[in-house]
N, C-alpha and C positions, 0 to 999 in steps of 0.2 A: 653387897659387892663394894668395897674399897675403890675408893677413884684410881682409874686406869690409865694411865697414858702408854704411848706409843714407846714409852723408851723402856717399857715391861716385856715389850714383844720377845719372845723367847730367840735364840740363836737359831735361824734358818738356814744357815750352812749343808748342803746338800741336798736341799729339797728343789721341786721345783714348781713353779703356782703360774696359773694362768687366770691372767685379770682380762677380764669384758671390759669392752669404753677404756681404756687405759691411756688415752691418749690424754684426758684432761679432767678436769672436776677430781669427783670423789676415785674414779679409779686410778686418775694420774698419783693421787697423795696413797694409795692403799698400795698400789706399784713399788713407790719409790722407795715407803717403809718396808716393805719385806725385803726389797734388793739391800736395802741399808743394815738389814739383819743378815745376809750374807745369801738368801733364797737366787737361783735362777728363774727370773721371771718374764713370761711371753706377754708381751703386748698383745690382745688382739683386737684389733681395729678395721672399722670401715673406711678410712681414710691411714693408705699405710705411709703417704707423707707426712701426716700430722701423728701416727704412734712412730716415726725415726726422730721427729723433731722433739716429741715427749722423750724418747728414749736417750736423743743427746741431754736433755735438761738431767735424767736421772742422773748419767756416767759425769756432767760435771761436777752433781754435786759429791757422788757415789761412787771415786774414780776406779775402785775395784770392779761398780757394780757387773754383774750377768744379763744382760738386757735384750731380750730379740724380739721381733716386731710380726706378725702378721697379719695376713688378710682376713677379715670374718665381718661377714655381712648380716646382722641377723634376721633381718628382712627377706633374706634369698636361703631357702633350704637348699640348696646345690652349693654355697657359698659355706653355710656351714658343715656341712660334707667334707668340702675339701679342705676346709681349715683342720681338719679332724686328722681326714688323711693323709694331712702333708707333717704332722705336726711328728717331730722325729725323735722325740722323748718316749721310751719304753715306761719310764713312771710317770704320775703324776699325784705329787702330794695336795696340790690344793687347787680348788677353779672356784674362783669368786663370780659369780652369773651379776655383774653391776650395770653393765650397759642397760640404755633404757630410752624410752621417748615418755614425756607428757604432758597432756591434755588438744592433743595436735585437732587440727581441723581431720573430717572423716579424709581418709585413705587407703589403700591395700597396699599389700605386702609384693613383690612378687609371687607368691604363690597364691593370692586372693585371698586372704585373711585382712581382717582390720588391723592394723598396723599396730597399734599399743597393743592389742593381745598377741599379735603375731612376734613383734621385738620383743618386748616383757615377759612371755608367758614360752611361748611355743618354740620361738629359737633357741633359748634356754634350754626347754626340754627335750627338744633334740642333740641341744651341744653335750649336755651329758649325759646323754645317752648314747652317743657315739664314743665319748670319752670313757664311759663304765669301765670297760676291762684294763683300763690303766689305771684308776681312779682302785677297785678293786684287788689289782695286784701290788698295791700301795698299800703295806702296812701303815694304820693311822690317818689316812687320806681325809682331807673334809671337801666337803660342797658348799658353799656360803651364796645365798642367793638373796638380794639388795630386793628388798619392797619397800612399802612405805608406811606412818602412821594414816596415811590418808585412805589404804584399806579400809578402812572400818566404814567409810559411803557409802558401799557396796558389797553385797554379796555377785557372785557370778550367777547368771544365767544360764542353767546348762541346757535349755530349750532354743537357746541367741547366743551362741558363742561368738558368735563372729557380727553383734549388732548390727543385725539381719533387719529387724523390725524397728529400727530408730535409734538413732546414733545421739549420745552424750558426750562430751570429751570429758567431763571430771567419771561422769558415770563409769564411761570406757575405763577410763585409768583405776580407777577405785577397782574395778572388775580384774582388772588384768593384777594388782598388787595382792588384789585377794587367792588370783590363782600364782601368784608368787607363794603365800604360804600354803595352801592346799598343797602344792606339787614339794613344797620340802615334807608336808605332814605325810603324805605318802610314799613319800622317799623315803624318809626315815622308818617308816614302819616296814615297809621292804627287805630296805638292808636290815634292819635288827631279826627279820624274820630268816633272809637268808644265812644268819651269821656273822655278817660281813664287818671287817673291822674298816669302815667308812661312815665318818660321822653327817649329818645333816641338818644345815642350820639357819635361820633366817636370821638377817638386822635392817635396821634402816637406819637412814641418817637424821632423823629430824625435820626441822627447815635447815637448809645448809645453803649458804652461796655459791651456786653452781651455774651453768648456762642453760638449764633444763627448763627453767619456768619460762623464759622467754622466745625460746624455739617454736611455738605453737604461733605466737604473735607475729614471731618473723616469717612464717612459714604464708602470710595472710596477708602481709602490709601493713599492719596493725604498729608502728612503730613505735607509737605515742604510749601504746599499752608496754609495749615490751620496755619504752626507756622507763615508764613507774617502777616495771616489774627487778628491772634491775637494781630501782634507786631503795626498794622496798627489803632485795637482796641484802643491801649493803647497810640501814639504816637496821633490818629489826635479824637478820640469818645469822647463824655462825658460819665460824670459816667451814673453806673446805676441808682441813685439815680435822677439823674438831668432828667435822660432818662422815670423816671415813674411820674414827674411833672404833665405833660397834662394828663394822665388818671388821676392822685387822683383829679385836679383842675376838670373836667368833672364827673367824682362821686362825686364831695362833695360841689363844689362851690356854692355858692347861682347863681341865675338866667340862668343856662345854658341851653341853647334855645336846643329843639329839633332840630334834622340833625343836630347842627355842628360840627365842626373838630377843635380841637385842638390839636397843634403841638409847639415844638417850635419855639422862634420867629424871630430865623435867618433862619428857615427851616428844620436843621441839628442841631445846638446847640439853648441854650438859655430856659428864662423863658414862660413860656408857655402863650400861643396868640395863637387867629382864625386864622387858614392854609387854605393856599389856597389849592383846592383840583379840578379834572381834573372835566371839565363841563359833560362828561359823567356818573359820579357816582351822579348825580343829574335826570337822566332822569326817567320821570314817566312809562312809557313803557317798558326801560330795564327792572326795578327794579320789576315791577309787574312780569316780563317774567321770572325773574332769581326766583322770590321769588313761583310762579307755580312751575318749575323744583326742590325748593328743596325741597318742601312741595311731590312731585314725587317720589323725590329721595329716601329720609329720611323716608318719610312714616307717618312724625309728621306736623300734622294739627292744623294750629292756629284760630279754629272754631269762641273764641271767638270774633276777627280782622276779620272774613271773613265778604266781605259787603253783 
């Protein structure tokens, strides 16, 4: 793959994409690039003061751009429901699943899941699963779902989804990234099995400088760690900009194969290239096994994909 940047992104004019977390980090920069490509794109946020104030940052720089903001909690399955059904676009070309927590001290979700699989793993798979029939009546549509190289710690648990029997926070995270690519390997074989002209794709950003390492530490009092964490961001991460390459290359590039993963292509920095990813988040068995339990979980059935 030829080095990629963001000024390859193809003309987005009529489409219209909806970013997780878009208020800041890697989803604020993956936002901004497709609205700058001409795409109407929703903010969806937990904090819908902080996706209007991201949304003014895009239209300064993007005075054409298409920008609309709302609410999505992915913590609260009712939260994601209504983001679903308020959402007033009959199509939808692209839903980037970016939002995320990691390594947080143990907590639950509103609906009593462990929070990094319940935000990372489950809200996700309820968001597009309520999303499908838009996503489906979308000639060409993609899924793009943000995990991490740090998958590879962990496989999931399917006897402890919800570390039930002893809590990790790297463990948790590695778990939850791993069912980031499980839930694209099974998506993708769904829709190719139903037909469907809807691609399915995983990337990750590397180490990128974001606010994400440090949230865990503030969430604790830990200050000391969190100012390292940041000073560590800035001395060895790339930007964020550089950090949200492989998702827009995966939304927008011509030919991007269903399942794959792209990252970038030293692993941790660089232009984005096929990553290697742990031979576990390929397995047909887990993936169907994990993708039963969320469909359990959640409560949201992807009738059209069932065989």
């Amino acid at each position: 793959m030829a080095r990629w940047t963001a000024s390859q992104i193809p003309d987005q004019t009529g489409r219209v994409a909806v970013v997780t977390g878009a208020n800041g980090g890697l989803g604020l920069v993956t936002a901004l690039e497709l609205a700058r490509r001409g795409a109407e794109v929703v903010l969806a946020c937990r904090d819908v003061a902080k996706g209007r104030e991201a949304a003014d940052g895009i239209e300064a720089v993007v005075p054409a751009a298409r920008v609309g903001v709302a609410r999505l909690d992915l913590a609260d399955l009712a939260s994601v429901r209504a983001f679903a059904e308020d959402l007033p676009h009959e199509r939808l070309d692209l839903l980037v699943n970016n939002a995320g927590v990691m390594a947080l001290p143990h907590r639950t979700t509103a609906d009593g899941f462990e929070t990094q699989f319940g935000v990372n793993h489950l809200g996700h798979f309820a968001l597009t699963g309520l999303l499908l029939p838009r996503l489906l009546a979308t000639p060409g549509a993609r899924v793009v779902t943000v995990s991490s190289f740090l998958h590879a710690l962990a496989n999931i648990d399917a006897r402890d989804l919800n570390a039930e029997r002893g809590y990790h926070r790297w463990t948790a995270y590695a778990r939850s990234k791993t069912a980031n690519l499980l839930f694209t390997h099974e998506l993708a074989r769904r829709l190719a099995a139903a037909g469907a002209d809807v691609t399915a794709a995983a990337a990750h950003p590397g180490y990128s400088a974001t606010n994400l390492t440090a949230a865990g530490p503030a969430m604790e009092g830990r200050h000391t760690l969190g100012r390292l964490l940041r000073l560590a961001d800035r001395a060895v991460a790339q930007s964020a900009e550089a950090g949200a390459l492989p998702t827009l290359h995966a939304a927008t590039a011509p030919g991007v194969r269903p399942d794959s993963f792209t990252g970038p292509s030293l692993l941790m920095w660089g232009a984005p290239a096929p990553s290697w990813r742990a031979p576990w988040t390929r397995d047909d068995r887990t993936s169907a096994r994990l993708w039963t339990e969320s469909e359990r979980l959640t409560g949201v059935r992807y009738d059209a994909l069932t065989p």
